[in-house]
PDB file of N, H, CA, C and O in Angstrom:
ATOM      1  N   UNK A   1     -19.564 -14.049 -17.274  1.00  0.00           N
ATOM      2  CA  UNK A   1     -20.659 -14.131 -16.356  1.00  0.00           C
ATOM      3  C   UNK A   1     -20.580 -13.033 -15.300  1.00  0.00           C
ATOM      4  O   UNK A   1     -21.547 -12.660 -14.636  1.00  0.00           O
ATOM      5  N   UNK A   2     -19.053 -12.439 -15.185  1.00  0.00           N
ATOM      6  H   UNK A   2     -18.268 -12.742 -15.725  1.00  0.00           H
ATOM      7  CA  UNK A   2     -18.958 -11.761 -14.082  1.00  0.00           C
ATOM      8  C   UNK A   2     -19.457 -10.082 -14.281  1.00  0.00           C
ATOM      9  O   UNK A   2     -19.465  -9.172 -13.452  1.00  0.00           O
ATOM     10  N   UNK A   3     -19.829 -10.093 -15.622  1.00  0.00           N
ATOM     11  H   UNK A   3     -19.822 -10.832 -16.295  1.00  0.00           H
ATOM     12  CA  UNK A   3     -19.875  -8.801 -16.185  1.00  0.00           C
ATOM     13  C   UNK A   3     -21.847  -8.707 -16.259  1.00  0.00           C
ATOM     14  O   UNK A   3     -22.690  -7.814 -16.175  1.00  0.00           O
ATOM     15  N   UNK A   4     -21.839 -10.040 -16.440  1.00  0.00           N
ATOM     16  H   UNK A   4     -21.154 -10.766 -16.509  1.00  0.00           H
ATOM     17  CA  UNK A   4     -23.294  -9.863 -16.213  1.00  0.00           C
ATOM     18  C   UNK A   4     -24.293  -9.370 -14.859  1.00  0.00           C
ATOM     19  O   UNK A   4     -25.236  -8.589 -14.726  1.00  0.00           O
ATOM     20  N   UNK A   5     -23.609 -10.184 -14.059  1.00  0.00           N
ATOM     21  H   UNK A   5     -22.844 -10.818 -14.167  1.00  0.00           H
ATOM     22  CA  UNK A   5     -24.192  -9.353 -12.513  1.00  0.00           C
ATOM     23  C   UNK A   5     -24.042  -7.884 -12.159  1.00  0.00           C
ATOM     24  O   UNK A   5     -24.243  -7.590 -10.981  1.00  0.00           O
ATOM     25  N   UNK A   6     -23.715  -6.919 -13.014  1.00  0.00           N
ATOM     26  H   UNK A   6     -23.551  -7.158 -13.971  1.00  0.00           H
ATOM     27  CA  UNK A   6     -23.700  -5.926 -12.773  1.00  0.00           C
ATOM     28  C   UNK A   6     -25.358  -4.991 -12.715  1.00  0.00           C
ATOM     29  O   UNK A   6     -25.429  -3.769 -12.586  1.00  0.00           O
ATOM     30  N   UNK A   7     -26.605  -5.965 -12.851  1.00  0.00           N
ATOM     31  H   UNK A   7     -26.547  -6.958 -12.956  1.00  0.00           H
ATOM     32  CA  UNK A   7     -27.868  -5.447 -12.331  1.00  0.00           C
ATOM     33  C   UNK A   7     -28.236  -5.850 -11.471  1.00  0.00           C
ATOM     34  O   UNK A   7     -29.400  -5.631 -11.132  1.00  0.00           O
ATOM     35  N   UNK A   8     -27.659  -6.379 -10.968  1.00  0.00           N
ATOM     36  H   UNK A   8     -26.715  -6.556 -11.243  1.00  0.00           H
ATOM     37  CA  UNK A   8     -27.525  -7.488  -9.601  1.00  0.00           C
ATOM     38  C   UNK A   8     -26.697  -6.224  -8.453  1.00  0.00           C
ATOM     39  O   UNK A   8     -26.949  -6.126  -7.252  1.00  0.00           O
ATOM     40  N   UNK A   9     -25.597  -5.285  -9.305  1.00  0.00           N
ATOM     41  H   UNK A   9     -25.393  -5.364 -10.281  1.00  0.00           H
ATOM     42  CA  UNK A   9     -24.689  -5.062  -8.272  1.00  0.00           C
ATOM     43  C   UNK A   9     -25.501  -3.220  -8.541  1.00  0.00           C
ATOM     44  O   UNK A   9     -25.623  -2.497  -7.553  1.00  0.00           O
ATOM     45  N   UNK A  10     -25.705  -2.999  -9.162  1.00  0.00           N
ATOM     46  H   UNK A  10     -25.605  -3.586  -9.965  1.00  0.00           H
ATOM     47  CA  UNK A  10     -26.713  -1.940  -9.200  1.00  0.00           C
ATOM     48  C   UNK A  10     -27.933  -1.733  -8.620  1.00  0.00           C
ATOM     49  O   UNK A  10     -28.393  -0.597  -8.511  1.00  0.00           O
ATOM     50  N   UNK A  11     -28.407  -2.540  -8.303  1.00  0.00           N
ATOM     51  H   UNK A  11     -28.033  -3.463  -8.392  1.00  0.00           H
ATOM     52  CA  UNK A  11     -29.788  -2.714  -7.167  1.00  0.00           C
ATOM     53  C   UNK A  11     -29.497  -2.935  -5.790  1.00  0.00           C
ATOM     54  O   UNK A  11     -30.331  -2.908  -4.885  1.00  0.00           O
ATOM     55  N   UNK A  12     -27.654  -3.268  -5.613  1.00  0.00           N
ATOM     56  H   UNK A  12     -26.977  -3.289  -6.348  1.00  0.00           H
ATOM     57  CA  UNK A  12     -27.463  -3.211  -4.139  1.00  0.00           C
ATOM     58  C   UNK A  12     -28.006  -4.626  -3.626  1.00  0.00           C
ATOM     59  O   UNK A  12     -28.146  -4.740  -2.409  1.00  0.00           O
ATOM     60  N   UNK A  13     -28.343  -5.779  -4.496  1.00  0.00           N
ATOM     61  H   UNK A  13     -28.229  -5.686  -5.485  1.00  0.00           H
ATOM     62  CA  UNK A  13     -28.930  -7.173  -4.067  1.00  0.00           C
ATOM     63  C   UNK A  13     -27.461  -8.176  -2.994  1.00  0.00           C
ATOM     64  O   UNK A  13     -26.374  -8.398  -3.527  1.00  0.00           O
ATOM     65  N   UNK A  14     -27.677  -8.497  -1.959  1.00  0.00           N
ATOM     66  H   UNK A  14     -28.561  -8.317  -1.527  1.00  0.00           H
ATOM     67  CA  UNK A  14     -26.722  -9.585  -1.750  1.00  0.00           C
ATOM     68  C   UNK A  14     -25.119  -8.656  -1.260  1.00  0.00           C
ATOM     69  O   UNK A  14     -25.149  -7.584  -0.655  1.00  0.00           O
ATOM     70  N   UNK A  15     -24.091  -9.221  -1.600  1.00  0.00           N
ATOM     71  H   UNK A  15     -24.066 -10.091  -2.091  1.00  0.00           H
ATOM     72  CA  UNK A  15     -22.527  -8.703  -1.444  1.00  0.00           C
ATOM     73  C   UNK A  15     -22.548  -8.277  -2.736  1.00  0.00           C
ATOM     74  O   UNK A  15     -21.345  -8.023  -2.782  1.00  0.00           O
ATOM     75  N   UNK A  16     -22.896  -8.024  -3.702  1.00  0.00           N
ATOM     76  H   UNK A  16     -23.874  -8.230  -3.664  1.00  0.00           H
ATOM     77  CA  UNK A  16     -22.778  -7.990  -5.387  1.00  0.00           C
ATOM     78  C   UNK A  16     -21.798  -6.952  -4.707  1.00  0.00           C
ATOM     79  O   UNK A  16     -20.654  -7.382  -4.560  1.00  0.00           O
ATOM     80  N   UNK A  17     -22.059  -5.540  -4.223  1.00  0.00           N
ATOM     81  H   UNK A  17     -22.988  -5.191  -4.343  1.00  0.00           H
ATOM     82  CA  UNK A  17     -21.568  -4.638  -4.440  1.00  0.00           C
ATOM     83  C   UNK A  17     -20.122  -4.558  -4.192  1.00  0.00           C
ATOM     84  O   UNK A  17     -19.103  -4.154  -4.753  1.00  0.00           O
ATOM     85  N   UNK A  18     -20.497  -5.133  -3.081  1.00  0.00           N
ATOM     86  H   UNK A  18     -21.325  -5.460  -2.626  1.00  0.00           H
ATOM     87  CA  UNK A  18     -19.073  -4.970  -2.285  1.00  0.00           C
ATOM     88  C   UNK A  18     -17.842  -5.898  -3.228  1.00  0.00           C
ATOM     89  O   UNK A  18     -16.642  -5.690  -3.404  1.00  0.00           O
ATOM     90  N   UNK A  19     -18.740  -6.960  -3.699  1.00  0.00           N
ATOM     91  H   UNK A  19     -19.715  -7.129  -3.556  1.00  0.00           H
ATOM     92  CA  UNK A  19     -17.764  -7.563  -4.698  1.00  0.00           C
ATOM     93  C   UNK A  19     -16.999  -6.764  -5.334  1.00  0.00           C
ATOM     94  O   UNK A  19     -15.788  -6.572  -5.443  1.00  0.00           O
ATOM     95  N   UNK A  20     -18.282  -6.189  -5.872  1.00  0.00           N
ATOM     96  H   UNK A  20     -19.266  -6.345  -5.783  1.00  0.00           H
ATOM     97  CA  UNK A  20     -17.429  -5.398  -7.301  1.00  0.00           C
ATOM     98  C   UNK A  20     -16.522  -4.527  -6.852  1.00  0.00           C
ATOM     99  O   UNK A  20     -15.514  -4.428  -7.552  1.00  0.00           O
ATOM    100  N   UNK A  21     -16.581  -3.870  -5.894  1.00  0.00           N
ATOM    101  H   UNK A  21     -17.399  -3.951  -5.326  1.00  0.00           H
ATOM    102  CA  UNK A  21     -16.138  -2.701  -5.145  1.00  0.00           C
ATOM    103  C   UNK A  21     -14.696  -3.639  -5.013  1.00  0.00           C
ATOM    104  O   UNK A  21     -13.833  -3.448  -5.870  1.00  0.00           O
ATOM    105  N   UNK A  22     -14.567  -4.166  -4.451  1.00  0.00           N
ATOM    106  H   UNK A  22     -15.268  -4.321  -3.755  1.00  0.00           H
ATOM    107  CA  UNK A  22     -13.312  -5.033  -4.061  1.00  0.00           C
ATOM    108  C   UNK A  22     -12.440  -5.644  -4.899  1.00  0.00           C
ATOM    109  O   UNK A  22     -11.264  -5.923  -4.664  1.00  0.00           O
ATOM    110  N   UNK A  23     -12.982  -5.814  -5.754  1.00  0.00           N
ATOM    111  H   UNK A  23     -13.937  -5.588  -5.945  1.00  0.00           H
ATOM    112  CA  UNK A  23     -12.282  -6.199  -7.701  1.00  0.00           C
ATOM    113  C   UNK A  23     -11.829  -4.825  -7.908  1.00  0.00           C
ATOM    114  O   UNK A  23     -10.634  -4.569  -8.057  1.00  0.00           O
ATOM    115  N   UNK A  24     -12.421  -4.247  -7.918  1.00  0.00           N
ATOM    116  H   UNK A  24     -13.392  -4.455  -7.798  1.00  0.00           H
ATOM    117  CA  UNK A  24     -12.093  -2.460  -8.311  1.00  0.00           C
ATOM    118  C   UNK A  24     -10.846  -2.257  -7.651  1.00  0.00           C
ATOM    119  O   UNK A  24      -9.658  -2.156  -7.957  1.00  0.00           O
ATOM    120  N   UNK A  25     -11.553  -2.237  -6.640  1.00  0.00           N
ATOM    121  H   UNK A  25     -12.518  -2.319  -6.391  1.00  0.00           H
ATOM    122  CA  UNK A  25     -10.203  -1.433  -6.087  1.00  0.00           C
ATOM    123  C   UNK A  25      -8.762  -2.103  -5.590  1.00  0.00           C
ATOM    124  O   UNK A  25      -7.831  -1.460  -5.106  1.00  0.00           O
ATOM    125  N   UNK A  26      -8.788  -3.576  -5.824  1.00  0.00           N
ATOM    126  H   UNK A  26      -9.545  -4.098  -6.217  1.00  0.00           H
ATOM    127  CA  UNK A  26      -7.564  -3.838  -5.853  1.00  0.00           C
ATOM    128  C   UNK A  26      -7.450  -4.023  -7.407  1.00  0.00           C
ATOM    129  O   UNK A  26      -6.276  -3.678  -7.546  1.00  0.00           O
ATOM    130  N   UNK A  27      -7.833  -4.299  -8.514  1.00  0.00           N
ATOM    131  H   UNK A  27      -8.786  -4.580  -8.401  1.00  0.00           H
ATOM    132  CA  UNK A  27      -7.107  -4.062  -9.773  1.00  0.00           C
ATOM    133  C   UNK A  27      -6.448  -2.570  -9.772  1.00  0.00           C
ATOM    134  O   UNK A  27      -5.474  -2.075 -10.338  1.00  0.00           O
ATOM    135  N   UNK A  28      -7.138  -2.235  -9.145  1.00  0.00           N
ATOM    136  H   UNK A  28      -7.930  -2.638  -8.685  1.00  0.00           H
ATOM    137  CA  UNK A  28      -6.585  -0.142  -9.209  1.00  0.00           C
ATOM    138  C   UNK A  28      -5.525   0.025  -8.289  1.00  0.00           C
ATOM    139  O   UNK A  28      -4.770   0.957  -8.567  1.00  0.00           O
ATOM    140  N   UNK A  29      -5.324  -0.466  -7.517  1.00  0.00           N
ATOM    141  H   UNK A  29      -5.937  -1.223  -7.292  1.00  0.00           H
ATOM    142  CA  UNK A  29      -4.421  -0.538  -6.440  1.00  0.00           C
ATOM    143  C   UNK A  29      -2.523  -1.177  -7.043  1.00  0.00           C
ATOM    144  O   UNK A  29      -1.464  -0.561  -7.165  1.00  0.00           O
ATOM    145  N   UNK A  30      -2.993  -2.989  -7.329  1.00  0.00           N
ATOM    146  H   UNK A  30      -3.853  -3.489  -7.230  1.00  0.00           H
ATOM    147  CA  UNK A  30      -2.244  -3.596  -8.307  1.00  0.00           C
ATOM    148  C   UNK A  30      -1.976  -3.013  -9.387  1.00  0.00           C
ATOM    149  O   UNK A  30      -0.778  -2.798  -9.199  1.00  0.00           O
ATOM    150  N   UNK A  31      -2.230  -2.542 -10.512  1.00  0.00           N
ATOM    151  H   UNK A  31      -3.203  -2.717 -10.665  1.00  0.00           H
ATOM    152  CA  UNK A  31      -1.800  -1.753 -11.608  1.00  0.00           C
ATOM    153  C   UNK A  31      -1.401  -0.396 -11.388  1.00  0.00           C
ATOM    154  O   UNK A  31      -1.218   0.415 -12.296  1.00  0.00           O
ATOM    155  N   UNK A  32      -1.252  -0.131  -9.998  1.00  0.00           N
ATOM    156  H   UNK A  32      -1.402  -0.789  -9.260  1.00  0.00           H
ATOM    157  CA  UNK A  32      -0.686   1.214 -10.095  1.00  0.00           C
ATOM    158  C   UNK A  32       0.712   1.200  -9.183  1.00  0.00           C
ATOM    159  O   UNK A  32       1.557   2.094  -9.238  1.00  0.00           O
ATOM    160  N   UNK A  33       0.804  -0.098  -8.252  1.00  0.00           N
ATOM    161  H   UNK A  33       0.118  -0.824  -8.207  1.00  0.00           H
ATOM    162  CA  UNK A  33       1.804  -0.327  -7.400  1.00  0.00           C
ATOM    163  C   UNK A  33       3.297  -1.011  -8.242  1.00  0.00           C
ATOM    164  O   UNK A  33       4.518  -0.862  -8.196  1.00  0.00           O
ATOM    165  N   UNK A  34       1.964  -2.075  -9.225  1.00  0.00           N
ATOM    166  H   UNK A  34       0.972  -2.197  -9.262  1.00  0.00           H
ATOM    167  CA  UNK A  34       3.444  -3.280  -9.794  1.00  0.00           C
ATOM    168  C   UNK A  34       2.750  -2.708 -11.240  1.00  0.00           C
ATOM    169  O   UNK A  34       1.650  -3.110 -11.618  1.00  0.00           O
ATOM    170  N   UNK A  35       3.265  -2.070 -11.720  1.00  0.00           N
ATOM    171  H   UNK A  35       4.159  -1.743 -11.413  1.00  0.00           H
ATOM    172  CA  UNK A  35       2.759  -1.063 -12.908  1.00  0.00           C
ATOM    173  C   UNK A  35       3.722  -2.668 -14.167  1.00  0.00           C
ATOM    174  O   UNK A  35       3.256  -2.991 -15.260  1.00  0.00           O
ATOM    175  N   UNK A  36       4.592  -3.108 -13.745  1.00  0.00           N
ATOM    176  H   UNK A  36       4.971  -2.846 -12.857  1.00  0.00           H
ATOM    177  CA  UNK A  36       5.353  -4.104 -14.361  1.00  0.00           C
ATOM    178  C   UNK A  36       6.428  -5.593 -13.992  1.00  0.00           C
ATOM    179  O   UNK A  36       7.598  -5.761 -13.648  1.00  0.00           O
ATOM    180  N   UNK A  37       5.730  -6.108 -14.172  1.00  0.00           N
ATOM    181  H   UNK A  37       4.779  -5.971 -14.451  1.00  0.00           H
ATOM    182  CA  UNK A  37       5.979  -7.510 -12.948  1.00  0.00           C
ATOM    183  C   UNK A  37       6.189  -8.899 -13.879  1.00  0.00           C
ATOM    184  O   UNK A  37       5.803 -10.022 -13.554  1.00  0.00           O
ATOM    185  N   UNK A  38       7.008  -8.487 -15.309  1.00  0.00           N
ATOM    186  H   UNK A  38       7.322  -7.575 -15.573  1.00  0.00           H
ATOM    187  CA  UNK A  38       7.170  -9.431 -16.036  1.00  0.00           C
ATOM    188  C   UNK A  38       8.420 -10.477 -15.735  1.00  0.00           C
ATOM    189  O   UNK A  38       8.436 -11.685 -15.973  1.00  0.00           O
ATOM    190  N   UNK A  39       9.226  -9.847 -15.276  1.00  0.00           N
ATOM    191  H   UNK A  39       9.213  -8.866 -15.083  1.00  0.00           H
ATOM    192  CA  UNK A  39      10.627 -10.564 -14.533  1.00  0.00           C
ATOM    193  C   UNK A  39      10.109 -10.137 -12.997  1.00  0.00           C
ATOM    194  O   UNK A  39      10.063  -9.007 -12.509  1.00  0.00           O
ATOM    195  N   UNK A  40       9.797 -11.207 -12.499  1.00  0.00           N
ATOM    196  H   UNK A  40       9.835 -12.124 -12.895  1.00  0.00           H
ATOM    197  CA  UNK A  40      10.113 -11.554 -10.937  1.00  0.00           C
ATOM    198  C   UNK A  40       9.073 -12.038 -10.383  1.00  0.00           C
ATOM    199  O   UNK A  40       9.042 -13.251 -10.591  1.00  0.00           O
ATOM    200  N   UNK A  41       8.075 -11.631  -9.689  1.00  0.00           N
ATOM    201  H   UNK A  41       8.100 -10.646  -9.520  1.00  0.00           H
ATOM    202  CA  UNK A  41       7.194 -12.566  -8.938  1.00  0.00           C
ATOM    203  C   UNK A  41       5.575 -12.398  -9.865  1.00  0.00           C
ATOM    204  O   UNK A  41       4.564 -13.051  -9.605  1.00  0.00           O
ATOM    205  N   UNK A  42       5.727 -11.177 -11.145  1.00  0.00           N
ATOM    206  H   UNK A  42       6.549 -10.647 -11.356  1.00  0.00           H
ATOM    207  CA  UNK A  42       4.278 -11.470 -11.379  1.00  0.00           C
ATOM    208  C   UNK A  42       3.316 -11.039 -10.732  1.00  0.00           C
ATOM    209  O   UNK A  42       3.355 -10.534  -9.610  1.00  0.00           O
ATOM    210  N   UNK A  43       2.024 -11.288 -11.678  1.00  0.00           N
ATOM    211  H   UNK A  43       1.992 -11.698 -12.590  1.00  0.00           H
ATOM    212  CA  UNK A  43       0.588 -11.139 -11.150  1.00  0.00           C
ATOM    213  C   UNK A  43      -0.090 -12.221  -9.626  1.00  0.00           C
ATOM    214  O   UNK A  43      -1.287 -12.429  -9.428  1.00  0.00           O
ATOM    215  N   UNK A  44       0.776 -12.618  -8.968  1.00  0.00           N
ATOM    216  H   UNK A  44       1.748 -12.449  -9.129  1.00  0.00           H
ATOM    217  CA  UNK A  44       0.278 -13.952  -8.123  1.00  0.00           C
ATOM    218  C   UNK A  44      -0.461 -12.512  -6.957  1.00  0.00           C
ATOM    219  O   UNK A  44      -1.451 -13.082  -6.499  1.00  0.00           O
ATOM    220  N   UNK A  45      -0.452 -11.550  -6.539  1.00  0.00           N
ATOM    221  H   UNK A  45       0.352 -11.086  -6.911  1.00  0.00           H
ATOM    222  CA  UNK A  45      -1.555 -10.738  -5.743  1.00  0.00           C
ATOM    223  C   UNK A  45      -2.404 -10.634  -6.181  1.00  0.00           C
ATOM    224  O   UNK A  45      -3.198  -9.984  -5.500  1.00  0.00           O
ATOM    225  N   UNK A  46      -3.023 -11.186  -7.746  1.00  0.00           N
ATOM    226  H   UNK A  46      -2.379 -11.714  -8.299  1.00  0.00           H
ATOM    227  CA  UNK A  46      -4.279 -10.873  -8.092  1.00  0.00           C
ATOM    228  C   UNK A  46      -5.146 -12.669  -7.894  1.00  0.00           C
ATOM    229  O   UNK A  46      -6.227 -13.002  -8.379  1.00  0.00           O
ATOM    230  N   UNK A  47      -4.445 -13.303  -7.254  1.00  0.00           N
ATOM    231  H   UNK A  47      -3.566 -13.033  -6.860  1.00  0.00           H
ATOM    232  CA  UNK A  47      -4.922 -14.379  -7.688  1.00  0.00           C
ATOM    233  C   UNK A  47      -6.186 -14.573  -6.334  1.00  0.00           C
ATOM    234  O   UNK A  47      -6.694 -15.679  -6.148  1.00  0.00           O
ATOM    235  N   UNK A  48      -6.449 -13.754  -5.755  1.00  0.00           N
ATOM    236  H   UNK A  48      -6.037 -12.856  -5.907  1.00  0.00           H
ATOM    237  CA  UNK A  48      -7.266 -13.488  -4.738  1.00  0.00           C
ATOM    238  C   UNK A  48      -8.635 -12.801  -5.063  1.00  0.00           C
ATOM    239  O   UNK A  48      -9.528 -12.423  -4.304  1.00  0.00           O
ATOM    240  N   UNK A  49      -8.548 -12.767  -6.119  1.00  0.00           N
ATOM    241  H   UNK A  49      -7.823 -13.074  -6.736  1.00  0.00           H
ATOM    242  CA  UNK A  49      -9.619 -12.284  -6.998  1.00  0.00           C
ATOM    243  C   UNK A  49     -10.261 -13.546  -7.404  1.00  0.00           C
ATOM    244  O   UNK A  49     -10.943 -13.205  -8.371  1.00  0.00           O
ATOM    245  N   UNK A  50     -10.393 -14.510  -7.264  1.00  0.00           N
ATOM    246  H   UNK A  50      -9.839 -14.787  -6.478  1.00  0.00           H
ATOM    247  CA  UNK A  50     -10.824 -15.712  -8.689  1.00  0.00           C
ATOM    248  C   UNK A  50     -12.214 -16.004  -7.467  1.00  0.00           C
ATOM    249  O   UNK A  50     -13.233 -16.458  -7.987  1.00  0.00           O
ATOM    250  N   UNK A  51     -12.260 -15.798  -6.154  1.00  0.00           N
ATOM    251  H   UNK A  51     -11.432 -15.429  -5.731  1.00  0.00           H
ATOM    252  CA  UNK A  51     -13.274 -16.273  -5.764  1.00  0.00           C
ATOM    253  C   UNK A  51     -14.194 -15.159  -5.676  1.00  0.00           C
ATOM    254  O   UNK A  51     -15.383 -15.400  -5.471  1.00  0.00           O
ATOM    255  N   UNK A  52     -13.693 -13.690  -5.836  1.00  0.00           N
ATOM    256  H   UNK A  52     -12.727 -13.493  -6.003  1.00  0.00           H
ATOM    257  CA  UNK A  52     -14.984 -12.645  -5.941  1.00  0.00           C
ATOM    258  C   UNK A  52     -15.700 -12.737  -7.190  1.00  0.00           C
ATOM    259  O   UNK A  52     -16.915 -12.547  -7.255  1.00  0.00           O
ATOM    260  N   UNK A  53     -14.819 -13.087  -8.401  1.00  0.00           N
ATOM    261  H   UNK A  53     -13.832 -13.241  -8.348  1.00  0.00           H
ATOM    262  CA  UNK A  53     -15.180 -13.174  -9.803  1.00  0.00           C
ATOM    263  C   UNK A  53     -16.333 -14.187  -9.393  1.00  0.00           C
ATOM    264  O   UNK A  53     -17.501 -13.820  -9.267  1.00  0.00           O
ATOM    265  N   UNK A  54     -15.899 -15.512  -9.193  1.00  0.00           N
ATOM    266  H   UNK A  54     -14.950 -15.810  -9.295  1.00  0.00           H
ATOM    267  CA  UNK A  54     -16.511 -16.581  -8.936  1.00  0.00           C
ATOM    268  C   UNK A  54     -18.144 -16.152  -8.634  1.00  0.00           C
ATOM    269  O   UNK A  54     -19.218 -16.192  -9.234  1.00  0.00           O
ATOM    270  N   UNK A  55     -17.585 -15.693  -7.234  1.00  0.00           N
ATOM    271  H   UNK A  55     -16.712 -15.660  -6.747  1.00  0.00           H
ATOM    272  CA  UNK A  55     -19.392 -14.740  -6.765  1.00  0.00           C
ATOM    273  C   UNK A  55     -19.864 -14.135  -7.956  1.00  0.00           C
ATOM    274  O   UNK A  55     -20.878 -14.501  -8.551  1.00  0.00           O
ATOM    275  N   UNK A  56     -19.039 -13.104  -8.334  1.00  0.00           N
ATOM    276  H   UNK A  56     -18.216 -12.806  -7.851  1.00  0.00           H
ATOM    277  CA  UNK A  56     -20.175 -12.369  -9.059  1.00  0.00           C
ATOM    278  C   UNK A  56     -20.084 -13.079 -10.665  1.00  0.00           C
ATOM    279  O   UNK A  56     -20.265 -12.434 -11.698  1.00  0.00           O
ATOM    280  N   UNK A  57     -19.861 -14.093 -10.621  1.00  0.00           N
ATOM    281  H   UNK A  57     -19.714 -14.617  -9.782  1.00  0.00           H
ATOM    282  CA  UNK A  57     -20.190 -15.104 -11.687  1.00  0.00           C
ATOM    283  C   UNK A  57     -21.604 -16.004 -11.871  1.00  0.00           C
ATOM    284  O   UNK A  57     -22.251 -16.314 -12.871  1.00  0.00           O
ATOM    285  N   UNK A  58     -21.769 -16.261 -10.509  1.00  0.00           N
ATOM    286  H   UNK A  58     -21.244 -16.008  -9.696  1.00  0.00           H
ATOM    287  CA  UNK A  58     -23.303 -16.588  -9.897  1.00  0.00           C
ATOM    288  C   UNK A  58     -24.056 -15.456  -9.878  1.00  0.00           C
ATOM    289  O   UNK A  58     -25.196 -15.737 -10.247  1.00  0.00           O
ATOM    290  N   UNK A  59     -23.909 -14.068  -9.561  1.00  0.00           N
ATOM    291  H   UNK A  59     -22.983 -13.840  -9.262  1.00  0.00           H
ATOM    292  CA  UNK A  59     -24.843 -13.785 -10.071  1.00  0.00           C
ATOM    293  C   UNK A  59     -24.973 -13.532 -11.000  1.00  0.00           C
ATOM    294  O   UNK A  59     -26.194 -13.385 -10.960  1.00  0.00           O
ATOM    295  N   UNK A  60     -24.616 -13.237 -12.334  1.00  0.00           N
ATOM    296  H   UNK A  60     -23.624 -13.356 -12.367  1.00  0.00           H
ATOM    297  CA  UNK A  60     -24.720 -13.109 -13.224  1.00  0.00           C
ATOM    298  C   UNK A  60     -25.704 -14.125 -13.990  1.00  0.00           C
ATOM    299  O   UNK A  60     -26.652 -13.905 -14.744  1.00  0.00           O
ATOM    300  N   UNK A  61     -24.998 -15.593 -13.409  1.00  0.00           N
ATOM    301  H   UNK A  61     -24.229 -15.771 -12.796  1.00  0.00           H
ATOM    302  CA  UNK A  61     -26.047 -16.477 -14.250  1.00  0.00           C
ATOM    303  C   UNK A  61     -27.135 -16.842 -13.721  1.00  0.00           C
ATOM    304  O   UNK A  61     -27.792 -17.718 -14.284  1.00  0.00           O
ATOM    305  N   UNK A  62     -27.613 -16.229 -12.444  1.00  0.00           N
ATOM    306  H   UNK A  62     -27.079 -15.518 -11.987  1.00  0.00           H
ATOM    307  CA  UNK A  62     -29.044 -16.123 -11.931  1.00  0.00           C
ATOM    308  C   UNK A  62     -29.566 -15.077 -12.746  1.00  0.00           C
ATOM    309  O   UNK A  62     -30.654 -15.394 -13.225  1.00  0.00           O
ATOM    310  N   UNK A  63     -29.117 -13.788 -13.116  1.00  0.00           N
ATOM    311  H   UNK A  63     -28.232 -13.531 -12.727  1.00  0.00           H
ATOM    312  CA  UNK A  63     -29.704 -12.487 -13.878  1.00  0.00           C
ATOM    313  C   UNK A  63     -29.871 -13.769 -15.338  1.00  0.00           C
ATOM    314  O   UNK A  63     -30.936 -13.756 -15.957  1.00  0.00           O
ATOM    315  N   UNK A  64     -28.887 -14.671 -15.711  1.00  0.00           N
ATOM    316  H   UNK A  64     -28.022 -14.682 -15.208  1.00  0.00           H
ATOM    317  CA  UNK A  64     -28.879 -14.616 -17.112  1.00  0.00           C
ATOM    318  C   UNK A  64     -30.299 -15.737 -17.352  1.00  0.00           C
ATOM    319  O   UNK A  64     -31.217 -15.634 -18.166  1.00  0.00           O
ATOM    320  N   UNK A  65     -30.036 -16.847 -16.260  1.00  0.00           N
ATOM    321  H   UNK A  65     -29.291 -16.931 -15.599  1.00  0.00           H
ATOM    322  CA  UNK A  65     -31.154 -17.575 -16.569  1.00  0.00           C
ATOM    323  C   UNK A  65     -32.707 -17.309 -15.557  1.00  0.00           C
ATOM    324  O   UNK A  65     -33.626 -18.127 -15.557  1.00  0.00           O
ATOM    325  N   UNK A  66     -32.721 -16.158 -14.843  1.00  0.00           N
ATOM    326  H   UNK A  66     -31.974 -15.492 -14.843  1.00  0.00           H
ATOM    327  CA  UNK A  66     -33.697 -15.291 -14.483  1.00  0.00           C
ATOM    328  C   UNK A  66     -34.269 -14.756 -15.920  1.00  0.00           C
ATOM    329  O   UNK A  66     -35.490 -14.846 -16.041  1.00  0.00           O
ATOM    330  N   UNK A  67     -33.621 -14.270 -16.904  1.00  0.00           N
ATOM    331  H   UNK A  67     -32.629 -14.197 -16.806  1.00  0.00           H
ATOM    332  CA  UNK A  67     -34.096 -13.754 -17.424  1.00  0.00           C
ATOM    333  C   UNK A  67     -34.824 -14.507 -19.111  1.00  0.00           C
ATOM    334  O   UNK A  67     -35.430 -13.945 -20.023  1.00  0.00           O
ATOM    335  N   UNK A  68     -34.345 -16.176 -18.900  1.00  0.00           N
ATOM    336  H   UNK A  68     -33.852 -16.633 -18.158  1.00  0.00           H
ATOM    337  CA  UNK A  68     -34.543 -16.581 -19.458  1.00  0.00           C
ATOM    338  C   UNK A  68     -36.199 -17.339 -19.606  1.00  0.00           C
ATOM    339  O   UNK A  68     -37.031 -17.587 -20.479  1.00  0.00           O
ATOM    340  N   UNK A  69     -36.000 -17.492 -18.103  1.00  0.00           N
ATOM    341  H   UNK A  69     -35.325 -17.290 -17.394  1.00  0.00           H
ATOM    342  CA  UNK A  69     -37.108 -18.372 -17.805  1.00  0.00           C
ATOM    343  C   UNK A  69     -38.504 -16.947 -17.504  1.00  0.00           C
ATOM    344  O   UNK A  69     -39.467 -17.434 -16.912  1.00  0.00           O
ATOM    345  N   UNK A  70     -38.631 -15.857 -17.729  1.00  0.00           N
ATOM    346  H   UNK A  70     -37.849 -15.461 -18.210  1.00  0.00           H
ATOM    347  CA  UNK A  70     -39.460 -14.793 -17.917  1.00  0.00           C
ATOM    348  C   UNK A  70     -39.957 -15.268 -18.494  1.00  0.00           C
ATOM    349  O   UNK A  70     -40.940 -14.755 -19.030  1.00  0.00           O
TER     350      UNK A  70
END
């Protein structure tokens, strides 16, 4: 769903952008700091992500059933 709001985050509608912007750039940030985090504390800095996804999960399924009900 989260992949769907991306015409949502292209028109600049709402926080879409900044969402995405903020997923971005800490996955880019995280994969370049803890490049490998299988022994010891792990992925738990990404877990701060599940409520931007979340957002741009809603929009997505406003684009999806926006586009249904056309």
């Amino acid at each position: 769903m989260a992949l769907l709001a991306y015409p949502a985050a292209r028109r600049g509608s709402g926080i879409a952008v900044e969402l995405v912007a903020g997923l971005v750039l800490t996955l880019l940030a995280m994969f370049m700091l803890l490049p490998y985090q299988g022994h010891g504390w792990g992925y738990r800095y990404l877990h701060g992500l599940i409520g931007s996804a979340a957002l741009l999960g809603g929009y997505g399924w406003i684009t999806l059933t926006g586009r249904i009900s056309s």
